[in-house]
VEXTIPA-67408 format. One record per atom (N, C-alpha, C): residue in one letter; atom name; x, y, z. Coordinates in steps of 0.2 Angstrom, whole numbers. Atoms other than C-alpha are relative to their C-alpha. Example, Ala and Ser with C-alpha at 12.3 -4.5 7.8 and 13.67 -1.06 7.14 Angstrom:
<recs>
residu atome xx yy zz
A N 4 -6 0;
A CA 62 -22 39;
A C 4 6 0;
S N -4 -6 -1;
S CA 68 -5 36;
S C -4 5 3;
</recs>
This chain:
<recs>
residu atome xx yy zz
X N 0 -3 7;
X CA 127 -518 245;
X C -7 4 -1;
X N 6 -4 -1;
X CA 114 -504 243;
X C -3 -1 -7;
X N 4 0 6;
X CA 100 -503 229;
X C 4 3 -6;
X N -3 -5 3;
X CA 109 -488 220;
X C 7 -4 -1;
X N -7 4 0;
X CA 126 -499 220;
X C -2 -8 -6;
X N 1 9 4;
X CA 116 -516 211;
X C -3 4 -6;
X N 3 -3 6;
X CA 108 -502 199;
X C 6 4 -7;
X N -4 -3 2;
X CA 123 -493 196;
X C 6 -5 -5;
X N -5 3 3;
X CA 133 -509 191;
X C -3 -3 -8;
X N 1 2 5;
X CA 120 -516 181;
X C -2 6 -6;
X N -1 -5 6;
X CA 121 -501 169;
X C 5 2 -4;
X N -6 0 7;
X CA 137 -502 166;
X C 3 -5 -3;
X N 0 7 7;
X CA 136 -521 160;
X C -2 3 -6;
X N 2 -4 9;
X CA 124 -512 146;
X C 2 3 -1;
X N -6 -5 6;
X CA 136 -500 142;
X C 4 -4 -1;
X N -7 4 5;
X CA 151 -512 140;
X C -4 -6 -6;
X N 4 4 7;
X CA 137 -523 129;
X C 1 3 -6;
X N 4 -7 5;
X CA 132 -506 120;
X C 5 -2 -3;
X N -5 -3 0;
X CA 149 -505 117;
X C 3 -7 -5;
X N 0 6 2;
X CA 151 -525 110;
X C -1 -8 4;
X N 0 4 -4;
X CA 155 -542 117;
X C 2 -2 4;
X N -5 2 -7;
X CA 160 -546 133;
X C -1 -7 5;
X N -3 6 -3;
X CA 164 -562 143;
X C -3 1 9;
X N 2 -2 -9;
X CA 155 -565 162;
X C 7 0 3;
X N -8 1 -6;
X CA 174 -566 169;
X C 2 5 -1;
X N -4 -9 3;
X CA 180 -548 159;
X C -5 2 5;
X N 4 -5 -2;
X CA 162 -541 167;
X C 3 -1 9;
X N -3 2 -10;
X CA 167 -550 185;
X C 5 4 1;
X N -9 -3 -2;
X CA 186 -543 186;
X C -2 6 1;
X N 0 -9 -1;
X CA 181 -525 181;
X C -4 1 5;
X N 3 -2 -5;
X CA 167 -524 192;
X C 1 -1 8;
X N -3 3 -8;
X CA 174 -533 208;
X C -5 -3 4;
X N 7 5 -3;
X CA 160 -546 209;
X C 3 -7 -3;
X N -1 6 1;
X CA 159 -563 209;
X C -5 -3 -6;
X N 4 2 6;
X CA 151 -573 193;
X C -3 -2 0;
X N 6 1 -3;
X CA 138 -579 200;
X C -7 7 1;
X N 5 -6 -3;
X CA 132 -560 206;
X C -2 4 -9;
X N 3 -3 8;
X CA 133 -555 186;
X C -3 -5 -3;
X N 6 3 2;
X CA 123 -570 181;
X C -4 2 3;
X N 5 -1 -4;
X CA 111 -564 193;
X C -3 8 -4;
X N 0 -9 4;
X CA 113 -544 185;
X C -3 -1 -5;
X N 1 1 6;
X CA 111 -553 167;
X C -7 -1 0;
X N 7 1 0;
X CA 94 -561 173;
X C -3 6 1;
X N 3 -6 -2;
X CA 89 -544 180;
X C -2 2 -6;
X N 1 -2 7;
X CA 92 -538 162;
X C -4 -3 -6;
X N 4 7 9;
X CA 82 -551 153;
X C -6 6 -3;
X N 5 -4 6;
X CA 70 -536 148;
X C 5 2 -7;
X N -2 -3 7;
X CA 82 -529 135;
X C 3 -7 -4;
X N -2 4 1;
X CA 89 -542 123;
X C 8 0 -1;
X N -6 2 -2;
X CA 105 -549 128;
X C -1 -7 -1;
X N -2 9 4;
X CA 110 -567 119;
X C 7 -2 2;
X N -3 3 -4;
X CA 120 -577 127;
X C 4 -6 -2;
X N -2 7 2;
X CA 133 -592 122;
X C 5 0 3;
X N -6 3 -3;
X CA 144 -602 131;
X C 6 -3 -4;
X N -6 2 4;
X CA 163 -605 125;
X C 3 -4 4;
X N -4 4 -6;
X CA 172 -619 135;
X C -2 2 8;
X N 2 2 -8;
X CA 172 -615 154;
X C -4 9 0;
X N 3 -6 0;
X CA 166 -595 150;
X C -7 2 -4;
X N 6 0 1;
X CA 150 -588 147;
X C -1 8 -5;
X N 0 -5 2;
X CA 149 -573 133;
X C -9 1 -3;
X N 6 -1 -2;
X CA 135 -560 134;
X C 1 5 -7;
X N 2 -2 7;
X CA 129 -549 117;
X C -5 4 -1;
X N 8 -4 -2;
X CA 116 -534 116;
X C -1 -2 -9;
X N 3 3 6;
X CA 107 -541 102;
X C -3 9 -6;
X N 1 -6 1;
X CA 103 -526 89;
X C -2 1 -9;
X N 1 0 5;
X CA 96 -522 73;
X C -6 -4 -2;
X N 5 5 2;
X CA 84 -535 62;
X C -1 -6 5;
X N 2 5 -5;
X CA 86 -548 76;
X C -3 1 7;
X N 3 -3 -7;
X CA 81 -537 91;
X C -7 -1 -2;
X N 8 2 -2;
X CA 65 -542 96;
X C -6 6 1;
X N 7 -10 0;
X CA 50 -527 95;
X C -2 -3 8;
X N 3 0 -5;
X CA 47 -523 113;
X C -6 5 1;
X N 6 -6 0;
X CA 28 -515 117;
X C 0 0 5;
X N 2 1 -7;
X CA 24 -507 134;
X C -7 1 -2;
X N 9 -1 0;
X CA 5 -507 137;
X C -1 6 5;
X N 1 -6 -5;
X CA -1 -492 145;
X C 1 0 5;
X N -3 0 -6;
X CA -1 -497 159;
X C 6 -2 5;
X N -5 -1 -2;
X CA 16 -501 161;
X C 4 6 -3;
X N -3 -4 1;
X CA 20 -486 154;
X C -3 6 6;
X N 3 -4 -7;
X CA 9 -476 167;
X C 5 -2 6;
X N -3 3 -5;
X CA 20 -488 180;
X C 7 4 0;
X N -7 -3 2;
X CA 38 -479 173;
X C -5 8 0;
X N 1 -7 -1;
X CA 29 -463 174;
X C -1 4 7;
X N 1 -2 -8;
X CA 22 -462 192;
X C 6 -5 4;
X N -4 2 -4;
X CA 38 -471 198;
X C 7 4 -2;
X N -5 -5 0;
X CA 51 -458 190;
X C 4 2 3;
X N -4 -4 -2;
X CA 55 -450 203;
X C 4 -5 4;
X N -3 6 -3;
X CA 60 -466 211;
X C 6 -2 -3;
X N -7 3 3;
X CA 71 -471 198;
X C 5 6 -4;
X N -6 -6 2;
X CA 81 -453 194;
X C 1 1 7;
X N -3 -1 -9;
X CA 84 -453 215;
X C 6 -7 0;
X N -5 6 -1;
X CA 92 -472 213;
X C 6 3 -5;
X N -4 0 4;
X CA 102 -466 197;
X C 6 7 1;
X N -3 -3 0;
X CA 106 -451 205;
X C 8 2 0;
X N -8 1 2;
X CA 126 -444 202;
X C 3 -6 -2;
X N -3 6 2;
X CA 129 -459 193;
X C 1 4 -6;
X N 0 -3 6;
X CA 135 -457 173;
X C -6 -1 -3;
X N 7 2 6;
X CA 118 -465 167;
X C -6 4 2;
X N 6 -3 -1;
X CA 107 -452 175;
X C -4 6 -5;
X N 4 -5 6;
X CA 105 -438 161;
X C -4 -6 -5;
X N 2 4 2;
X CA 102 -453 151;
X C -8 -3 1;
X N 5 4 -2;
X CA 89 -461 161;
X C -4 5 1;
X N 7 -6 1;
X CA 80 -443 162;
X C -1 -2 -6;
X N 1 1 6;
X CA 81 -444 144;
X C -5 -5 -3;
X N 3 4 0;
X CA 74 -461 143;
X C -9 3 3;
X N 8 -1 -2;
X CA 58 -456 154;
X C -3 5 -3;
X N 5 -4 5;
X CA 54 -441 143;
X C -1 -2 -5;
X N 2 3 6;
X CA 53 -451 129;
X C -4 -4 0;
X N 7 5 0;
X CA 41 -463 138;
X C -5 3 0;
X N 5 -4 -2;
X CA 30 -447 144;
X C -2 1 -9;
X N 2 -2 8;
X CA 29 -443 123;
X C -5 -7 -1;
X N 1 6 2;
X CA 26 -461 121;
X C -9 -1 3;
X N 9 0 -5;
X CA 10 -462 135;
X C -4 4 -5;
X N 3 -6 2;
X CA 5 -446 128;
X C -4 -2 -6;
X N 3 4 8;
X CA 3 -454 108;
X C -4 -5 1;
X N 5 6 1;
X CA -4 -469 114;
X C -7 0 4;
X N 6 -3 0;
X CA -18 -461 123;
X C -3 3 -4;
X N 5 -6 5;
X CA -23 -448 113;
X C -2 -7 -8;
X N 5 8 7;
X CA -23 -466 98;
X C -5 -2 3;
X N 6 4 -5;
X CA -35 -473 112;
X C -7 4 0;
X N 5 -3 -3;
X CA -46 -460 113;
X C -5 0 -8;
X N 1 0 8;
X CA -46 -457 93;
X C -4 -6 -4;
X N 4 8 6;
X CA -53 -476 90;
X C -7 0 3;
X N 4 2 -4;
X CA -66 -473 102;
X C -5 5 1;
X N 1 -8 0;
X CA -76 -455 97;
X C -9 -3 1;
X N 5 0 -1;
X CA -93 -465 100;
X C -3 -4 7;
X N 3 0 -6;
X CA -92 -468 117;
X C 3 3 6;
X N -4 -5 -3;
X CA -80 -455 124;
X C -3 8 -1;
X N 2 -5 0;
X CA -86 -437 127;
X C 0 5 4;
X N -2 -5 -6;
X CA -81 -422 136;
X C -3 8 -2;
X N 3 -4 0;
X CA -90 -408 137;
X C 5 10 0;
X N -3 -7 2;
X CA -75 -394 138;
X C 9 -4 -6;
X N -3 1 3;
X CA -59 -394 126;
X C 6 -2 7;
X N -4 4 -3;
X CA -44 -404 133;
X C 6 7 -2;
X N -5 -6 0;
X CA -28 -391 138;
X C 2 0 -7;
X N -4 0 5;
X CA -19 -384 121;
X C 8 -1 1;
X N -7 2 -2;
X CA -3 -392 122;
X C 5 1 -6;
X N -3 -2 7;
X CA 1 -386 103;
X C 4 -7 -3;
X N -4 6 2;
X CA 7 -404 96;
X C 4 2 -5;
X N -6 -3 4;
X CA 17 -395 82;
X C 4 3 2;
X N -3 1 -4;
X CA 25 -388 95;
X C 5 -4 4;
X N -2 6 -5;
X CA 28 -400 109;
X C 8 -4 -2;
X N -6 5 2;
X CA 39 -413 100;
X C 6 3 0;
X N -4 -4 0;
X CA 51 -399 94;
X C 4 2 8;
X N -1 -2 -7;
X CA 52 -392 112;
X C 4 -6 4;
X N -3 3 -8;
X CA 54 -407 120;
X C 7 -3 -2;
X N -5 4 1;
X CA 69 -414 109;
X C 5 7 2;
X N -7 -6 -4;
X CA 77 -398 112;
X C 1 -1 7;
X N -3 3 -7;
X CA 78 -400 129;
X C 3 -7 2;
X N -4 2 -1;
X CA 83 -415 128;
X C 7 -2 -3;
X N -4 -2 1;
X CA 95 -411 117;
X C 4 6 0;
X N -4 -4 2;
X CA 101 -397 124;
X C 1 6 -3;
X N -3 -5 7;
X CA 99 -384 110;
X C -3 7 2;
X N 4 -5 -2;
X CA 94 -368 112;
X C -7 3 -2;
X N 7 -3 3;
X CA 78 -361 107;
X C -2 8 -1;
X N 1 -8 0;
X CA 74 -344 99;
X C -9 0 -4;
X N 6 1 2;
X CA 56 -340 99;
X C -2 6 2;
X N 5 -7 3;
X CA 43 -326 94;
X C -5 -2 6;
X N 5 2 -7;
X CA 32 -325 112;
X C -4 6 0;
X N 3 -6 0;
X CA 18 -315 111;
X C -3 1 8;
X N 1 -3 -9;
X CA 14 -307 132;
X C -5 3 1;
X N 8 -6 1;
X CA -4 -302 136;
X C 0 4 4;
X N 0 -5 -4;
X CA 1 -292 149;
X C 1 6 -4;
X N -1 -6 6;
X CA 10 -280 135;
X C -5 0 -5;
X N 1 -1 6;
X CA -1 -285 122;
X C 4 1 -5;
X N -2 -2 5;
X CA 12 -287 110;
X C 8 -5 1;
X N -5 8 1;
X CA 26 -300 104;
X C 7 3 1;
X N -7 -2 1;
X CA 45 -301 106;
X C 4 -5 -2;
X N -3 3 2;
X CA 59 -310 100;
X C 4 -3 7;
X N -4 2 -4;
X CA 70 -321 113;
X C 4 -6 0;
X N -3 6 1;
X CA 83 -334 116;
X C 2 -4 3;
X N 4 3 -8;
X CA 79 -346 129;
X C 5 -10 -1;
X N -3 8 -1;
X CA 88 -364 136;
X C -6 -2 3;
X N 8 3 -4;
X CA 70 -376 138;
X C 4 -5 3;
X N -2 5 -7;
X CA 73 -386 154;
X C -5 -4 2;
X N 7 2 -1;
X CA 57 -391 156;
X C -6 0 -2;
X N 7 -3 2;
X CA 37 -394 147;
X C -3 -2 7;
X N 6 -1 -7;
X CA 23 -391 163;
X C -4 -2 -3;
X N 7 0 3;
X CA 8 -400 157;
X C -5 0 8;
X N 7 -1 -5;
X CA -9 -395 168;
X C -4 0 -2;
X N 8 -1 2;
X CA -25 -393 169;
X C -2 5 -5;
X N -1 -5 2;
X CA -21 -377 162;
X C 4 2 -7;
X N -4 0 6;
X CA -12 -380 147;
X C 7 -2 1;
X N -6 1 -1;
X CA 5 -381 143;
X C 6 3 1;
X N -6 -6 -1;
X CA 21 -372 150;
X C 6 -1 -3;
X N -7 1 1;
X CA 39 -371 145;
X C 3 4 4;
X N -4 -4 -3;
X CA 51 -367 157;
X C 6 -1 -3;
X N -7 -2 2;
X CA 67 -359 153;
X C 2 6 3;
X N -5 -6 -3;
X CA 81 -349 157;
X C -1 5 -7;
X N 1 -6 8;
X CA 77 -333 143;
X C 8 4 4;
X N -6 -7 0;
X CA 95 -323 141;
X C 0 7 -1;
X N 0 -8 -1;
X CA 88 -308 139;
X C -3 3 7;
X N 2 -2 -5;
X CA 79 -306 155;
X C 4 -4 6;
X N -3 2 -7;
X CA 92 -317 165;
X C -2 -5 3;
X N 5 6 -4;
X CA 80 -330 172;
X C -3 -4 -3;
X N 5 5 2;
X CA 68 -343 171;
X C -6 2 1;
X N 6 -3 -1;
X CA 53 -339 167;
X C -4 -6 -5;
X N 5 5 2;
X CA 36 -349 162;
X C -3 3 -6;
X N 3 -1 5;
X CA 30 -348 145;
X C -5 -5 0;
X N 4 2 7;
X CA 14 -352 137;
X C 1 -3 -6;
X N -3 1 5;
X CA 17 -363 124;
X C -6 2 -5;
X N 7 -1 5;
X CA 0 -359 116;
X C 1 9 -3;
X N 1 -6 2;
X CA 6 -341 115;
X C 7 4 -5;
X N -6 -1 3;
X CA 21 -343 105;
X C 1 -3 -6;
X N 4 -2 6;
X CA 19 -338 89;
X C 6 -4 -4;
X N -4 0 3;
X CA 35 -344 82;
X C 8 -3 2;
X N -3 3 -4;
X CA 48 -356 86;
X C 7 -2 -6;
X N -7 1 6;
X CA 67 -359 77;
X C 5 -5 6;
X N -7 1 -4;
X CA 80 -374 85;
X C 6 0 -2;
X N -6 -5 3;
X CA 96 -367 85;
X C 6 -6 0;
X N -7 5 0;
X CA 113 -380 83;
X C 3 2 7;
X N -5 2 -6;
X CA 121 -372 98;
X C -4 -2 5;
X N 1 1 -5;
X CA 119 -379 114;
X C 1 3 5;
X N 2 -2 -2;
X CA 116 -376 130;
X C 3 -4 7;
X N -2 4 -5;
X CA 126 -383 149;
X C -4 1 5;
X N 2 0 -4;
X CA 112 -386 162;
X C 3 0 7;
X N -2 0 -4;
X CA 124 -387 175;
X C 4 4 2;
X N -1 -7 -3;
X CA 128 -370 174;
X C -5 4 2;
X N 4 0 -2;
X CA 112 -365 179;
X C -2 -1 6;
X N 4 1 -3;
X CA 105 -364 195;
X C -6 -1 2;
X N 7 0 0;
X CA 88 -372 196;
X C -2 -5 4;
X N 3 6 -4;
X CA 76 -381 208;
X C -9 -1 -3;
X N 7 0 3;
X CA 63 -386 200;
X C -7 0 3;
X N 5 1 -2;
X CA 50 -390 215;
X C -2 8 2;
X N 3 -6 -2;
X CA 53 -371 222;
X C -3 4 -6;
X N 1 -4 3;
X CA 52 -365 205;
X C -9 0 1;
X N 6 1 2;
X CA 34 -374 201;
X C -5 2 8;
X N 1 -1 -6;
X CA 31 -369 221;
X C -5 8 -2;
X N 0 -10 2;
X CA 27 -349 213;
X C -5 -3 -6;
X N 4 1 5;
X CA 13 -358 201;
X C -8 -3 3;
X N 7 4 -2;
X CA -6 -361 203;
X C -5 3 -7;
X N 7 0 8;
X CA -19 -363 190;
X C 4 4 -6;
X N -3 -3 4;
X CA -6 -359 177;
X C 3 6 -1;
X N -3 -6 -1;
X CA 0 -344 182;
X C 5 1 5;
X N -8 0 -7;
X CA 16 -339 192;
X C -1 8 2;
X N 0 -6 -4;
X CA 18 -325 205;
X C 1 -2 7;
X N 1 -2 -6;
X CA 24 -320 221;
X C -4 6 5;
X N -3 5 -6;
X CA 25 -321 237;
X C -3 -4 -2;
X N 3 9 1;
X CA 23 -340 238;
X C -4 0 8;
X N 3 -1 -5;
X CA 10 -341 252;
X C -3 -7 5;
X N 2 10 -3;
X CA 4 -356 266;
X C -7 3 1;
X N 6 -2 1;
X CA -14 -355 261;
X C -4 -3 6;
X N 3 6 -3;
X CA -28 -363 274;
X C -7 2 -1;
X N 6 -3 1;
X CA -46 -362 269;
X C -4 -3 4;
X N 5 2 -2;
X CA -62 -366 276;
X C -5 -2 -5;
X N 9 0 4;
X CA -77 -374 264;
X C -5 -4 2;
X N 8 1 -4;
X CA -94 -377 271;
X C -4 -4 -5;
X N 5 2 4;
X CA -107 -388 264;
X C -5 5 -2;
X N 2 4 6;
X CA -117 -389 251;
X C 9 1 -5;
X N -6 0 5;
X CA -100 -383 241;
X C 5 -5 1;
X N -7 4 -1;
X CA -88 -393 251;
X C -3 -8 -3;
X N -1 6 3;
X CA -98 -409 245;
X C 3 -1 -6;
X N -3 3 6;
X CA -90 -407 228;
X C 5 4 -2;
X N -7 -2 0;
X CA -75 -395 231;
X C 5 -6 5;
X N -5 4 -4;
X CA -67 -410 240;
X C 4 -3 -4;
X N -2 1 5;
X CA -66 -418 225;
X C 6 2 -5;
X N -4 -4 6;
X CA -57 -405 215;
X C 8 0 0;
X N -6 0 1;
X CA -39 -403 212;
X C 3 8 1;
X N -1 -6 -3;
X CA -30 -388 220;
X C 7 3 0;
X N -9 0 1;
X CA -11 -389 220;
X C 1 -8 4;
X N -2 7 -1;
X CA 2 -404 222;
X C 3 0 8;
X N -1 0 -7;
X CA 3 -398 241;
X C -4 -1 4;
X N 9 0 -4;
X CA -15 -399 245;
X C -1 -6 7;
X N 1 4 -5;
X CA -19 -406 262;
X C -8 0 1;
X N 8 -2 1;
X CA -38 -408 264;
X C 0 -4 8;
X N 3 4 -6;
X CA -46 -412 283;
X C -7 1 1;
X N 8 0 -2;
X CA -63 -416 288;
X C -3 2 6;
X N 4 -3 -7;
X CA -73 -407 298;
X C -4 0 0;
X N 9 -1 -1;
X CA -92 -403 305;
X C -2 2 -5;
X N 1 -5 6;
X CA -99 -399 290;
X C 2 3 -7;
X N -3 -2 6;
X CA -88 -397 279;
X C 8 -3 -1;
X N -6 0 0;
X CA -68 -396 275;
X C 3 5 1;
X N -7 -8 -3;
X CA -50 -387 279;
X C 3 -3 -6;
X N -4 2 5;
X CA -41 -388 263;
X C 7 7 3;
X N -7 -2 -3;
X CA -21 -382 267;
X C 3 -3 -7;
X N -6 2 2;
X CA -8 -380 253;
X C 4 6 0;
X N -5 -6 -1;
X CA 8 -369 249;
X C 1 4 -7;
X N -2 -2 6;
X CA 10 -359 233;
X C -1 6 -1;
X N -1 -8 4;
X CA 13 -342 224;
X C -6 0 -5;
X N 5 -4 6;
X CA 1 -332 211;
X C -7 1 3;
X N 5 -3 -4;
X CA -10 -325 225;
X C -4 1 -4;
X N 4 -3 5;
X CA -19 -317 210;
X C -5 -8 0;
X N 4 6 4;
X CA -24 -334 204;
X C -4 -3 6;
X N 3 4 -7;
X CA -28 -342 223;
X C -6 4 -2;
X N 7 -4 -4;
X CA -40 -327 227;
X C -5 -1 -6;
X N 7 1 5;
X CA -50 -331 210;
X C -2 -4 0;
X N 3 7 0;
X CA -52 -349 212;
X C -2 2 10;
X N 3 -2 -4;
X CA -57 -342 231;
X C -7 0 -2;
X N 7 -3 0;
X CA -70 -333 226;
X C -4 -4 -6;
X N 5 4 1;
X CA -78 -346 214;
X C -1 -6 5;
X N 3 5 -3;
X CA -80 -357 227;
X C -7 2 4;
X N 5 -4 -3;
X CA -93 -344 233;
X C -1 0 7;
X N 0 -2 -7;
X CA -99 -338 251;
X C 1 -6 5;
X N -1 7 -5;
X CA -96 -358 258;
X C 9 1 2;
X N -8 1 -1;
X CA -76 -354 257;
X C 1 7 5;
X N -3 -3 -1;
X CA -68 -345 269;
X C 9 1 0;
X N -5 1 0;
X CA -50 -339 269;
X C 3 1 6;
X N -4 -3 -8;
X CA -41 -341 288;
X C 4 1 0;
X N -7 -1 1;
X CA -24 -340 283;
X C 3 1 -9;
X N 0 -9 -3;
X CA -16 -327 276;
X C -4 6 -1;
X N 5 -4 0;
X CA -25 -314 281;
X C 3 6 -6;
X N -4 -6 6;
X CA -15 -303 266;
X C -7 -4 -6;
X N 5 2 3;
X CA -27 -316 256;
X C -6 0 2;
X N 5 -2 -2;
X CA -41 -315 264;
X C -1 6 0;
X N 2 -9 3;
X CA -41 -293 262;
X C -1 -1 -7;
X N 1 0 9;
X CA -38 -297 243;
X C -5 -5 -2;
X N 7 1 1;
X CA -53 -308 241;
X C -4 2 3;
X N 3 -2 -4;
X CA -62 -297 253;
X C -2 8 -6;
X N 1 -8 5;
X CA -58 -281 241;
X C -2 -2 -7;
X N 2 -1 7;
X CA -62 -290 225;
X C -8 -4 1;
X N 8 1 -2;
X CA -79 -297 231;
X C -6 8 1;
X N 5 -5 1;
X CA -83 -278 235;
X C -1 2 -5;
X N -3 -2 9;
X CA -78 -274 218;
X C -4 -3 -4;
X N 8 6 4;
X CA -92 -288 210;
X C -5 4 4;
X N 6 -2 -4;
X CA -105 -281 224;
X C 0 8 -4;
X N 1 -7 3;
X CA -101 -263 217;
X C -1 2 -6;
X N 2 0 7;
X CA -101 -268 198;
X C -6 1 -1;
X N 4 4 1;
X CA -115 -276 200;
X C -7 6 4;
X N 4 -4 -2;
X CA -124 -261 210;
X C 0 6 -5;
X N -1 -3 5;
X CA -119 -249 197;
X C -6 0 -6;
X N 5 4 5;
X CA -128 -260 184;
X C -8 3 1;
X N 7 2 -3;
X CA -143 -262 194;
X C -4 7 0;
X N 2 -8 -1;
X CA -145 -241 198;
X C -1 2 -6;
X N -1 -5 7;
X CA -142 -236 179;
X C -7 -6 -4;
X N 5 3 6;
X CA -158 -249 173;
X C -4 2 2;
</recs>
């Protein structure tokens, strides 16, 4: 019996609970186990409250609910543990019925984490201090957003686009909030452009959730290629296999730093080889060129001419300057 097979059954005992009372000999027969392996299921379940009384030779099982249900708290750091194991437990649930559910569930503990940090931090303003502002995540936003997607609904929103300088109206299915270092994104499929595309939530002036819904599974989306076309908050093709070179004194504190969720870093004489994959060249060559004259770029040499052309481009700003004082 496979993992995915012992998870799968014990979810549908909690559904036939959800649902009322049921008998270990009803939950044996349907499922095509012996009563011994659902008392063993029942203990698994001892997190959620499930009350128990025996009637003659059978044993009836009850999800307990309302004023007698027990208040359950996770501690951070068993809500940290369901966060960095996610992907673990949407891979076992996968194509089963309880797997939109058990997404559902994890986004509401990522909310959950989220509230109970930021209380943490908030009790604590005289020994905590950060020297730059913490990404804008819009928290009158957020919530909205994220119930919409989990619900489903569609979203029509006022998106102001700094490329145009100037705002539009659209009407988007959110599939996904991206939080980074860089703030916070929403991805959706926009119906008027046909695609998925990454919004700024910080740049969306104006937000309505609409009653009708939306069927995910008419969409073709991969979530890791999309976020693949993303670096330092920005998206753009090509997606490129970056490999740099940084030299000490820079490489002692770019080792450190954080690059993409592909980053391969190796040590060498002097310094380091950082290797990852991603799109929005634009963004790379910027984050290049602050690492200043200690980085080199060996691969691709398409990026290596475009930090090559925008460093003469500073050299000749800046000679410009220097002639005209």
């Amino acid at each position: 019996m496979s993992r995915g097979d012992q998870l799968f059954r014990q979810w549908t005992i909690l559904s036939r609970l959800s649902a009322g009372r049921r008998s270990r000999r009803e939950l044996a027969e349907e499922l095509g186990v012996s009563l011994k392996t659902i008392t063993r299921d029942i203990l698994s379940l001892s997190v959620f409250p499930i009350a128990e009384e025996r009637s003659g030779i059978d044993v009836y099982y009850e999800l307990v609910r309302g004023a007698r249900a027990p208040s359950v708290r996770f501690t951070p750091e068993e809500l940290l543990a369901l966060l960095l194991s996610e992907g673990t437990i949407l891979s076992a649930v996968d194509g089963s019925p309880y797997a939109a559910a058990v997404g559902e569930a994890l986004a509401k503990v990522d909310l959950l984490h989220r509230e109970t940090s930021e209380r943490s931090l908030a009790r604590l303003p005289q020994v905590f201090h950060s020297s730059f502002l913490k990404p804008q995540v819009r928290a009158d936003l957020q919530e909205r957003l994220h119930e919409a997607a989990i619900e489903r609904r569609l979203v029509r929103l006022t998106y102001f686009t700094a490329e145009r300088r100037a705002s539009s109206e659209r009407v988007v299915e959110p599939f996904f909030l991206h939080l980074h270092p860089h703030g916070l994104h929403l991805i959706a499929y926009c119906r008027e452009r046909g695609d998925f595309l990454y919004f700024s939530v910080g740049a969306i002036e104006a937000l309505e959730v609409l009653t009708e819904t939306f069927d995910p599974e008419a969409r073709t989306f991969d979530l890791k290629a999309f976020l693949s076309t993303v670096f330092d908050g920005r998206r753009g093709a090509p997606v490129l296999d970056v490999h740099l070179r940084i030299m000490e004194p820079t490489a002692h504190w770019a080792r450190d730093h954080f690059y993409h969720s592909t980053q391969e870093l190796t040590e060498i004489d002097g310094g380091i080889e950082l290797r990852f994959r991603s799109g929005a060249p634009e963004a790379i060559a910027a984050r290049v060129l602050s690492l200043g004259p200690d980085c080199e770029v060996l691969a691709p040499q398409s990026l290596a001419r475009d930090v090559a052309d925008r460093a003469r481009a500073i050299v000749d700003l800046y000679a410009v300057r220097g002639g005209s004082s």
